[in-house]
N, C-alpha and C positions, 0 to 999 in steps of 0.2 A: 397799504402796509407791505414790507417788502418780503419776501418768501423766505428769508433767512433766518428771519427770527420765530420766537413763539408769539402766537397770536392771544389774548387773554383778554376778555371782553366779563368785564365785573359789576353785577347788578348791584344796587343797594352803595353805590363805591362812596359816596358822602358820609357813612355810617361805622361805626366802633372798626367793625371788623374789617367793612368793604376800603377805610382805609390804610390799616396797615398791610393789608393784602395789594393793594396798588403800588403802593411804595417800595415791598420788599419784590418785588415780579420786577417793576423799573431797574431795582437795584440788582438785578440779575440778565440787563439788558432783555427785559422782552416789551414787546409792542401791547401795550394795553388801551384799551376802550374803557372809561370809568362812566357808566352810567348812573347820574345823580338825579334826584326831587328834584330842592332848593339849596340843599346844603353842598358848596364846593370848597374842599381843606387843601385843592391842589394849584400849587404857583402856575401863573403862566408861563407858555414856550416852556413847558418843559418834555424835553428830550423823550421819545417814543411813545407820548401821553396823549391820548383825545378825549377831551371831556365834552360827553353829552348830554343835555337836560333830557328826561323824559319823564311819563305818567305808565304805571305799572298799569292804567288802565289802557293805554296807548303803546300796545305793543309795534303794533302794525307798521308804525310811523319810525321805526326803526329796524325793521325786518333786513334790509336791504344790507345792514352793517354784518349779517352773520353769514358763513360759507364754509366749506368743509375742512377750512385750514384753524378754526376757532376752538377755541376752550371756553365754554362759558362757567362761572363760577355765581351762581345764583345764590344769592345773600340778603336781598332784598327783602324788606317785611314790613308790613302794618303793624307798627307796636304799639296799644293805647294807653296812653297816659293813666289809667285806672283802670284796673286788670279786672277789677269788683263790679264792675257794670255791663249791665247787659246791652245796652245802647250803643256797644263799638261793635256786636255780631257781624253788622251789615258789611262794616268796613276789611273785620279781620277775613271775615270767606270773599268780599270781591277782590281785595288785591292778593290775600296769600293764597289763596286758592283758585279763584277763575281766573284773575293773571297767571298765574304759573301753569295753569293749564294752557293759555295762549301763548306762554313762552315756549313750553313744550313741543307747542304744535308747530311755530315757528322753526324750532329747533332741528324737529323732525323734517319740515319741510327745505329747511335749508341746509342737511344734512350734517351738522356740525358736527366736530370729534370727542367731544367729551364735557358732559354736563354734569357738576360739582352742585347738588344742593346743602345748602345751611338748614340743617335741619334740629328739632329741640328736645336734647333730652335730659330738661327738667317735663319733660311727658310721662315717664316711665311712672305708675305706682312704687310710694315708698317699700320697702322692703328690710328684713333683717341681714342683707346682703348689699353690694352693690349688683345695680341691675345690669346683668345682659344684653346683646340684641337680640336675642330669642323671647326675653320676657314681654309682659304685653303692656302696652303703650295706652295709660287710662290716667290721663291728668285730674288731679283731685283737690281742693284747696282753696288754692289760687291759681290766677289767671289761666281758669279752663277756656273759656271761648279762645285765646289766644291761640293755646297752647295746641286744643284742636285743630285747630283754623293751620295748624302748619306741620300736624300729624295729618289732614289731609293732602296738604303738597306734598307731603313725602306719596301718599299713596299713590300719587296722579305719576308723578317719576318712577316709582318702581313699578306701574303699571307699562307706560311707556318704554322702558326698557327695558321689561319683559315680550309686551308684541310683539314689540319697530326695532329692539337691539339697537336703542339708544345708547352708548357708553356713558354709565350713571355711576356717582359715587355719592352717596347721601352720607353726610358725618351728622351724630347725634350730637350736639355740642351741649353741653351742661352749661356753666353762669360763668363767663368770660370775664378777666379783671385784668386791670393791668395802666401803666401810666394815661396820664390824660382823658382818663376814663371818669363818667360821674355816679360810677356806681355806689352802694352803702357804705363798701368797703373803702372806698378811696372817702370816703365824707367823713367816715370813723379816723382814716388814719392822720386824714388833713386837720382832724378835732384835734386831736391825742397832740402832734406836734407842734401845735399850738398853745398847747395846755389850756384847751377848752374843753370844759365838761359836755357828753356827750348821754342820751338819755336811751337807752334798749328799750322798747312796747315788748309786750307779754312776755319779758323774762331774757328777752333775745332770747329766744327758743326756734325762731327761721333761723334753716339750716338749707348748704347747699353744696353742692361738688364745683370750686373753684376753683378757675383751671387757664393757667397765662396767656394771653393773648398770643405773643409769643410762639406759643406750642400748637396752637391751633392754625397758625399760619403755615410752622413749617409741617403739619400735615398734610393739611391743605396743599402743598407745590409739590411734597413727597408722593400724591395719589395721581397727581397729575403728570408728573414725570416719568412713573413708574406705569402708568396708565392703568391703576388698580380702578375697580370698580369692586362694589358690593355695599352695603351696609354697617360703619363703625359708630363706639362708640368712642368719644373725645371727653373725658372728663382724667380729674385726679386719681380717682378710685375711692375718697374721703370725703364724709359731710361733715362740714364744719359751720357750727350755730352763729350765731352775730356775738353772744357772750362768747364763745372761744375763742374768735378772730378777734374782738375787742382787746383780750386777755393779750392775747400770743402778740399785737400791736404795739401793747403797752410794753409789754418785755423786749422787743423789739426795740425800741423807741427809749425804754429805761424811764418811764414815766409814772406818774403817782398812778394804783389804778380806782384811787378815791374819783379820779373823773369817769370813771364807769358810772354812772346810775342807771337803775334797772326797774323799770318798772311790774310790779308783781303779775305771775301767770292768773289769769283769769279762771275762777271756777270751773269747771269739767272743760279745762281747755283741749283739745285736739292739735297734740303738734305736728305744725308747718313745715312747708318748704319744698324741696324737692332733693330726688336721690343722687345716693353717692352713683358712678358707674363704674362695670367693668371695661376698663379697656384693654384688655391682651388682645381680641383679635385686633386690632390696632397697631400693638406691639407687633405682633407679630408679622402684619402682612407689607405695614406701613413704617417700621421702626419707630411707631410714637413713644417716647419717654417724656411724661411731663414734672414738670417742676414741681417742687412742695410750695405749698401755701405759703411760707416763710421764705424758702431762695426767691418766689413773686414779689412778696411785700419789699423784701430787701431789693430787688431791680428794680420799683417802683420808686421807693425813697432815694437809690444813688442814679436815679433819674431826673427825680424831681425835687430833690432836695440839695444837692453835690454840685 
């Protein structure tokens, strides 16, 4: 890699976020290292790009690539297919946690200048507020072992950047959306434009803080340029249920919303999901302003619809 440019080495780079974070860094001429599984979204020969295969279990086997000129952006995660079972524990604490612990140490060992973790904050307990980064981090619901499993990485990083004065920036990242994406939200909106009826469980009463993919990238290069460290939170500021986003799609879209059906809330049901966040110290340190739920859905449609 040549001394001129910025050096940006992206774990997880196959994945939602790891790739539009590769793409928008190239498009800003910098030298990036995309560490992938199995999954590679990136053309060949292309200009300042090295794609590497590896195993979050197999750090080691790529130590050699990091040096005091690197920004690593750790993005990487064990996410299981069924958040409700107890049988992925083993998996979510060896790679998000004891690998991030071996990345760490790598990190540390090879002195590198600034370590950016993805971190989850649909963790925070619900609240009559959105939550702070001061408030405490007690995933409840759904996908707790996950959800743990990567509020321990964050501790192992702010641990390490407290002893060894690691330069760390952990972003709390709430429920990313945004084109080419296969989340509920893109499956609602790909229904609705179809004019295929589409069926809500328990009322559509999961709710969450959705928040443009988009705006978490350009955070994301904003901490790194700026060479902020600390603790943000990266969401909307707004929980919004599967029935409201359903709603606000259909108006969107100008569609009948008899294709809503909704299946009724269950007896003494306890509602889902995860919280909205505060993000002003974000705003404030990192100039984050995110998009509304509605300016996202509309760059989704004159994306992939136009």
């Amino acid at each position: 890699m040549s001394n001129s440019r910025k050096h940006l080495i992206v774990t997880g780079a196959g994945g939602y976020l790891g790739q539009h974070l590769v793409n928008r860094a190239l498009e800003n001429d910098w030298e990036v290292i995309a560490l992938i599984h199995n999954n590679n979204p990136f053309p060949e020969n292309c200009a300042g790009l090295t794609v590497k295969k590896w195993d979050l279990g197999k750090i080691d086997e790529i130590s050699e690539i990091f040096n005091d000129s690197c920004i690593l952006v750790h993005s990487a995660a064990y996410i299981p297919k069924n958040h409700n079972s107890s049988n992925t524990a083993e998996e979510c604490y060896k790679y998000n946690v004891l690998a991030t612990l071996r990345l760490l140490q790598v990190a540390l060992n090879r002195n590198i200048s600034h370590f950016v973790y993805y971190s989850a904050g649909n963790a925070y307990s619900i609240e009559n507020r959105p939550a702070t980064e001061e408030d405490s981090l007690y995933p409840f619901g759904k996908a707790v072992i996950y959800l743990s499993s990567k509020i321990s990485g964050e501790i192992l990083v702010n641990h390490f950047s407290d002893i060894w004065s690691i330069p760390a920036t952990i972003l709390r990242i709430s429920t990313p959306f945004g084109p080419n994406n296969s989340s509920v939200i893109n499956k609602i909106l790909f229904s609705l434009k179809n004019s295929t009826a589409i069926k809500l469980k328990e009322g559509g009463c999961h709710a969450a803080d959705f928040v443009y993919v988009d705006d978490i990238i350009d955070v994301t290069l904003q901490a790194i340029n700026t060479k902020t460290t600390g603790i943000f939170n990266i969401g909307s500021g707004i929980r919004t249920s599967l029935l409201e986003g359903a709603n606000i799609i259909a108006d969107i879209l100008n569609v009948n919303k008899d294709l809503i059906n909704i299946d009724p809330v269950p007896e003494n049901y306890m509602v889902k999901g995860y919280p909205a966040l505060d993000f002003t110290k974000a705003c404030k340190q990192l100039n984050f302003s995110p998009m509304s739920f509605e300016d996202g859905l509309c760059k989704i449609i004159q994306k992939e619809f136009n």
